[in-house]
ROSE-4610 file (N, C-alpha, C; in Angstrom, 1 decimal, always signed):
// ROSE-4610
residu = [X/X/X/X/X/X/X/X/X/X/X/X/X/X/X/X/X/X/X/X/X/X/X/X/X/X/X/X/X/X/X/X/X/X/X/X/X/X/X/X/X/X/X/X/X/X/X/X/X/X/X/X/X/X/X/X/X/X/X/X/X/X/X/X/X/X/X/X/X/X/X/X/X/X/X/X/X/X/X/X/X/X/X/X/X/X/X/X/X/X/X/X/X/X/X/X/X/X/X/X/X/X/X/X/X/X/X/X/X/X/X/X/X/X/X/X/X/X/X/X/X/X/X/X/X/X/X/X/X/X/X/X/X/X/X/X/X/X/X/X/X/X/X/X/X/X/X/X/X/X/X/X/X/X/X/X/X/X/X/X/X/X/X/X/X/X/X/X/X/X/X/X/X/X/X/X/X/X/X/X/X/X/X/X/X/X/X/X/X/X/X/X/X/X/X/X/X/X/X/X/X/X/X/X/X/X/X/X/X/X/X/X/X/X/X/X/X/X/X/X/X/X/X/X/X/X/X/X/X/X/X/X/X/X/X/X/X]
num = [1/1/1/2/2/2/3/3/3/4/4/4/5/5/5/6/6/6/7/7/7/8/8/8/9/9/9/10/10/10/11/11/11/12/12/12/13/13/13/14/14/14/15/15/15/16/16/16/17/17/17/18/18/18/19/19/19/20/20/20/21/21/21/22/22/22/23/23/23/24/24/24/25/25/25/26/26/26/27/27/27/28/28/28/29/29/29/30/30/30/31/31/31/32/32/32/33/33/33/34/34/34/35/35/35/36/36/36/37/37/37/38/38/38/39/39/39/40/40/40/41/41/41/42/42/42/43/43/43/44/44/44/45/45/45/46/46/46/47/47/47/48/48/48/49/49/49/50/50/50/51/51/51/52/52/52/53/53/53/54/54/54/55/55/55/56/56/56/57/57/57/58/58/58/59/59/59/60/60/60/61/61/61/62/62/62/63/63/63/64/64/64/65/65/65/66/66/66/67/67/67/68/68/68/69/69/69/70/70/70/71/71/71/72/72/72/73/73/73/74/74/74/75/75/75/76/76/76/77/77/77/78/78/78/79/79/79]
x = [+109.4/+108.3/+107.0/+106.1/+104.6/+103.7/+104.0/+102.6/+102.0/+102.1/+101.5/+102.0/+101.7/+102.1/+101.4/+101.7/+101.1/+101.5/+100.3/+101.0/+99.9/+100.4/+99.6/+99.4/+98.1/+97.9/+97.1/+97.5/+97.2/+96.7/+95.3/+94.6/+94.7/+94.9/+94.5/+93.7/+93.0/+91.9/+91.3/+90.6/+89.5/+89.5/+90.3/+91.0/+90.1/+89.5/+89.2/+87.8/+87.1/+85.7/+84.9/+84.4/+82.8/+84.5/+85.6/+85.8/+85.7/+85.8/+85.7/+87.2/+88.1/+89.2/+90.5/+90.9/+92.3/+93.5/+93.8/+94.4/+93.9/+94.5/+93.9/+95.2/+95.1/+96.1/+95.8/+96.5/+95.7/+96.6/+96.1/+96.8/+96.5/+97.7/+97.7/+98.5/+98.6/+99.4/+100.8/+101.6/+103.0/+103.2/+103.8/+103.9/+102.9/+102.2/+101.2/+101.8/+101.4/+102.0/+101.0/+101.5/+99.9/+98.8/+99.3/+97.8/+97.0/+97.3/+96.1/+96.0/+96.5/+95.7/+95.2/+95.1/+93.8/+92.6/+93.0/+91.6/+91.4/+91.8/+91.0/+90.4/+90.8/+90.5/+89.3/+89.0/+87.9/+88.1/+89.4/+90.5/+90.4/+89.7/+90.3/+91.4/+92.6/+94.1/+93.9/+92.7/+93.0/+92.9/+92.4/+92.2/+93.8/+94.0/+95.0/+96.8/+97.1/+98.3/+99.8/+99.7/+101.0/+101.1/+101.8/+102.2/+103.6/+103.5/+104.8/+104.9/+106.0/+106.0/+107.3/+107.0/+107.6/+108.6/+107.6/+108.2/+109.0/+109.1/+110.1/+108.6/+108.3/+107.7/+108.1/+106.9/+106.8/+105.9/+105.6/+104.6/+104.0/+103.2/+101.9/+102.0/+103.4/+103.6/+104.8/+105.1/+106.2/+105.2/+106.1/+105.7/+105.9/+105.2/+104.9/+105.8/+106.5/+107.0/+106.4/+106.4/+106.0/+106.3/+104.8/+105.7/+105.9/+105.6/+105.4/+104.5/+104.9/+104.1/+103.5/+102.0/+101.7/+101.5/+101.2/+100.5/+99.5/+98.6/+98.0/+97.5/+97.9/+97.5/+96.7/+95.6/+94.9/+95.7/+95.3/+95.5/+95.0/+96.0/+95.5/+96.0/+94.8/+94.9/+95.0/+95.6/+95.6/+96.2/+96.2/+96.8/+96.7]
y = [+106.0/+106.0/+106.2/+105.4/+104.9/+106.3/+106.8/+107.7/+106.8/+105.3/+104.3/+103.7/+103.2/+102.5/+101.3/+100.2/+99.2/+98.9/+99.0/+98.8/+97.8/+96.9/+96.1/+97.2/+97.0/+97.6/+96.5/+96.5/+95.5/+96.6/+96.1/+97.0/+95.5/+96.3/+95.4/+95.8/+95.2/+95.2/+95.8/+97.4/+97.7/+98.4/+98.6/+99.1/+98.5/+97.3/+96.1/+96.8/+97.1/+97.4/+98.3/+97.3/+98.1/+98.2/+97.2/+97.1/+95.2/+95.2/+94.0/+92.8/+93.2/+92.2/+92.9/+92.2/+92.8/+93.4/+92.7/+93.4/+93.6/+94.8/+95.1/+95.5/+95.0/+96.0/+96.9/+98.2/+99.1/+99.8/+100.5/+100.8/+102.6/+103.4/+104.9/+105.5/+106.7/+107.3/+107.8/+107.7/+107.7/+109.5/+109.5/+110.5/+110.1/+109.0/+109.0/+108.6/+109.5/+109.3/+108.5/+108.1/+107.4/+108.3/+109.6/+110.3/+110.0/+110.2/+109.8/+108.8/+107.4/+106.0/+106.4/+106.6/+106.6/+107.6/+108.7/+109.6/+108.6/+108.3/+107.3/+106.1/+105.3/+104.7/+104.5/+106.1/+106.7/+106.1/+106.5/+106.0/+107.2/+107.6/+108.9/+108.9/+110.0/+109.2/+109.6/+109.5/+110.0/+108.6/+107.8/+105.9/+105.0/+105.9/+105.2/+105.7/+104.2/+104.7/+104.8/+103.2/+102.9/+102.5/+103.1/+102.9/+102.4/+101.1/+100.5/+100.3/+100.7/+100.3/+99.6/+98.8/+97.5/+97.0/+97.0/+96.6/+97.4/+98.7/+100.0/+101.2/+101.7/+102.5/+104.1/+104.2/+105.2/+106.4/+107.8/+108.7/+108.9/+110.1/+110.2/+110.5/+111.3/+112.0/+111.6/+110.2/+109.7/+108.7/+109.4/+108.7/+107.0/+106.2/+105.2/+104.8/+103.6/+103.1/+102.3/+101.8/+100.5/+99.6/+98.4/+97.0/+97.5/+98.5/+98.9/+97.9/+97.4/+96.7/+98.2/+98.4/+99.5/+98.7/+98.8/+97.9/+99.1/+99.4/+100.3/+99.5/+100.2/+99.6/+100.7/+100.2/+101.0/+101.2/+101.9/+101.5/+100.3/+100.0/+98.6/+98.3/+98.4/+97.8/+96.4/+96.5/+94.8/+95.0/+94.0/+94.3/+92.6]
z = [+76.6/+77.5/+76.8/+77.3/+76.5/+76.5/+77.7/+79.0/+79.4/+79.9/+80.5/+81.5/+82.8/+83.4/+84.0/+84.5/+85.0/+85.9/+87.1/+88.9/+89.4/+90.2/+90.7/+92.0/+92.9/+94.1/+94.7/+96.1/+97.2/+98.4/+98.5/+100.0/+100.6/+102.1/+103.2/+104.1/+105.5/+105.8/+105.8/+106.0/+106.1/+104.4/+104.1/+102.9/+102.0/+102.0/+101.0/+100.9/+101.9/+102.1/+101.1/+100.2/+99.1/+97.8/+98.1/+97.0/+96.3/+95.0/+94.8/+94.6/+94.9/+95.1/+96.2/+96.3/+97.6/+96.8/+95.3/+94.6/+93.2/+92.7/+91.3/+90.3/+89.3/+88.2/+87.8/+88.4/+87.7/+86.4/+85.2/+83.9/+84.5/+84.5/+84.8/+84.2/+83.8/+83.5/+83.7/+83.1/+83.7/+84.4/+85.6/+86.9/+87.2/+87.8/+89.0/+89.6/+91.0/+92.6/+93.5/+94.5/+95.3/+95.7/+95.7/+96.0/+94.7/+93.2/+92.1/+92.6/+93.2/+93.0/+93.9/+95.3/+96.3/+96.3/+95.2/+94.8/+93.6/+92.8/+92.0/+92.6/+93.6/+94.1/+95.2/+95.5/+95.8/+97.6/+98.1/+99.1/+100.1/+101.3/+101.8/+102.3/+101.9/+102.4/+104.1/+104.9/+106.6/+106.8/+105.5/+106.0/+106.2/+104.9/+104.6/+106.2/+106.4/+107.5/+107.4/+106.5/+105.8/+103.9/+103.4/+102.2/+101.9/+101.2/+100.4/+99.4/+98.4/+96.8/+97.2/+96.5/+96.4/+97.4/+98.5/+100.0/+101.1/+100.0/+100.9/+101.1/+102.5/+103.0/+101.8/+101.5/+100.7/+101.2/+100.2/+100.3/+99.6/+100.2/+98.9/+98.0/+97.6/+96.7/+95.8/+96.6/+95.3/+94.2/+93.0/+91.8/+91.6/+90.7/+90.5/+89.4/+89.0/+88.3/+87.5/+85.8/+85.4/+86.7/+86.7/+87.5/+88.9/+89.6/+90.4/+91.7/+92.8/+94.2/+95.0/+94.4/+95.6/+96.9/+98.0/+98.9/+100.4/+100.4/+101.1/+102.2/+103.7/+104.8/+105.7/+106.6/+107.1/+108.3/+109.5/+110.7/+111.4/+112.0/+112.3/+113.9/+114.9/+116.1/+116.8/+117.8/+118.2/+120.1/+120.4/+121.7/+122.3]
C-alpha cells in the first residue's frame, strides 16, 4: 500500500455549481471516506442526497478504494 489513492468523482446537477468539470480525478490519501472528499471538495454534505461508489449506494463514512467510481447526487425534484 502506497498511502495513495486514485478515485474518479462525478457530481451531478446542482453539485456541478462554481465547480469546473462534472468529473475530476482526484489523488487522496489512502482511508479517505466520502466525508474528506466533500469537505475537500468544499461540498456541504446537507447538499449532498445520494452517494454511490461504484454504482452501489454508499455512506459518508465508508472508505474509498484505489480506482474507486465516487458519483455524488443532489436532491433532485421532478413531477
Amino acid at each position: 500500500m502506497t498511502g495513495q489513492i486514485s478515485v474518479d468523482v462525478h457530481l451531478f446537477a446542482t453539485l456541478r455549481k462554481g465547480k469546473l468539470e462534472s468529473q475530476q480525478r482526484l489523488t487522496l490519501r489512502a482511508r479517505t471516506n466520502v466525508h474528506d472528499v466533500a469537505k475537500r471538495m468544499r461540498i456541504p454534505e446537507d447538499e449532498i442526497h445520494l452517494v454511490f461508489i461504484n454504482g452501489r449506494a454508499a455512506s459518508f463514512d465508508q472508505d474509498l478504494q484505489d480506482g474507486d467510481r465516487l458519483a455524488l447526487f443532489p436532491a433532485i425534484g421532478g413531477g
